[in-house]
C-alpha positions in Angstrom: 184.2 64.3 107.5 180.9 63.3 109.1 177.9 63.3 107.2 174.1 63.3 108.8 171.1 63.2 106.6 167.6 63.3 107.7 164.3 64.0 106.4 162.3 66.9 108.5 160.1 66.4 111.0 157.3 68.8 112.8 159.0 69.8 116.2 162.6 67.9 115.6 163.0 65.6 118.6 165.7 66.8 121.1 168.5 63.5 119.6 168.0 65.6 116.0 169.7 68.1 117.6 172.5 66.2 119.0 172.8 64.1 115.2 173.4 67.6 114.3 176.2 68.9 116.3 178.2 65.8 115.7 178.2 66.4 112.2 180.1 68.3 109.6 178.0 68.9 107.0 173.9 68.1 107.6 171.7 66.8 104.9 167.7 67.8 105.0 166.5 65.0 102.9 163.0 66.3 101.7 162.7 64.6 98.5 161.1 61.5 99.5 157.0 61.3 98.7 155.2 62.8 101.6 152.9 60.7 103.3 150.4 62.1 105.8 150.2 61.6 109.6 153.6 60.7 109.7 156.1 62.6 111.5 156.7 65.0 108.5 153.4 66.7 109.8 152.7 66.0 113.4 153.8 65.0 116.5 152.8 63.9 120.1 152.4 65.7 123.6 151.4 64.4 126.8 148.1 64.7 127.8 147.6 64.6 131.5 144.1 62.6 130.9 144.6 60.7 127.9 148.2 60.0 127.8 149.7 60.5 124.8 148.0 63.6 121.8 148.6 64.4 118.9 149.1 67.8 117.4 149.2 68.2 113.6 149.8 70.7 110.6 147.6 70.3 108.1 148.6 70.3 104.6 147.4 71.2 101.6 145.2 68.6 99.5 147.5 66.4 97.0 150.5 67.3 98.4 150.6 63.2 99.6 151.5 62.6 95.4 154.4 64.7 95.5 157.5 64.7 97.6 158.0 66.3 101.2 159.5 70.0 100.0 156.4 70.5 97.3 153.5 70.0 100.5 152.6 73.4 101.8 151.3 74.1 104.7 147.2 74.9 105.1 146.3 78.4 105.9 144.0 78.7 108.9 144.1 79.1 112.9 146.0 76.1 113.5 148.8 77.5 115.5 146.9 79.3 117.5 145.0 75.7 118.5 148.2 74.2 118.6 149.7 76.6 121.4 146.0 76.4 123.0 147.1 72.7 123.6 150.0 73.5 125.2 148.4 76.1 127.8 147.2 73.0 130.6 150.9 72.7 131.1 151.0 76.7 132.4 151.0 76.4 135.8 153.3 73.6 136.7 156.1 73.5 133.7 159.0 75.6 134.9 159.8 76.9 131.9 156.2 77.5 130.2 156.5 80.7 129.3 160.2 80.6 127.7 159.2 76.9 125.9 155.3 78.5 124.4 157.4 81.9 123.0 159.5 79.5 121.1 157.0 77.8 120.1 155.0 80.6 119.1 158.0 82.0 117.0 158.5 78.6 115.3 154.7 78.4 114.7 154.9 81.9 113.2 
């Protein structure tokens, strides 16, 4: 029996999903103490001008003294700037629209 354990991350990285296949049984190890801007909370895109951008989730106040599963997320319009980041990639990403309704649904 395989076993994969990992802690979650904001937008799993396309490997993740692979870890996952090859496994039997899959471990989300959200226990450890949350610490902020790690990957727990954000992640990167390419920006066309500046290279490499982040895009966050912000998190409740305190949640860095407790472990991953006890942060909650921050109410606000934060997905809605999150999907605007993603909109300079409209025109010339072939699958845009297909990619930013997932996103949307995940953001949701």
């Amino acid at each position: 029996m395989k076993l994969g354990i990992m802690q979650p991350y904001f937008f799993a990285y396309a490997q993740q999903f692979r870890h996952i296949a090859q496994c039997d049984e899959w471990v989300i190890f959200d226990t450890p103490q949350f610490t902020r801007k790690s990957w727990i909370s954000r992640n990167r895109i390419l920006d066309r001008q500046r290279g490499w951008s982040y895009v966050s989730v912000p998190v409740v106040r305190g949640a860095t003294g407790g472990s991953i599963r006890d942060a909650h997320l921050a109410d606000g319009a934060w997905p809605g700037q999150i999907l605007d980041r993603l909109r300079i990639y409209e025109h010339q990403a072939p699958h845009f629209s297909t990619t930013s309704a997932l996103a949307a649904a995940v953001l949701d």
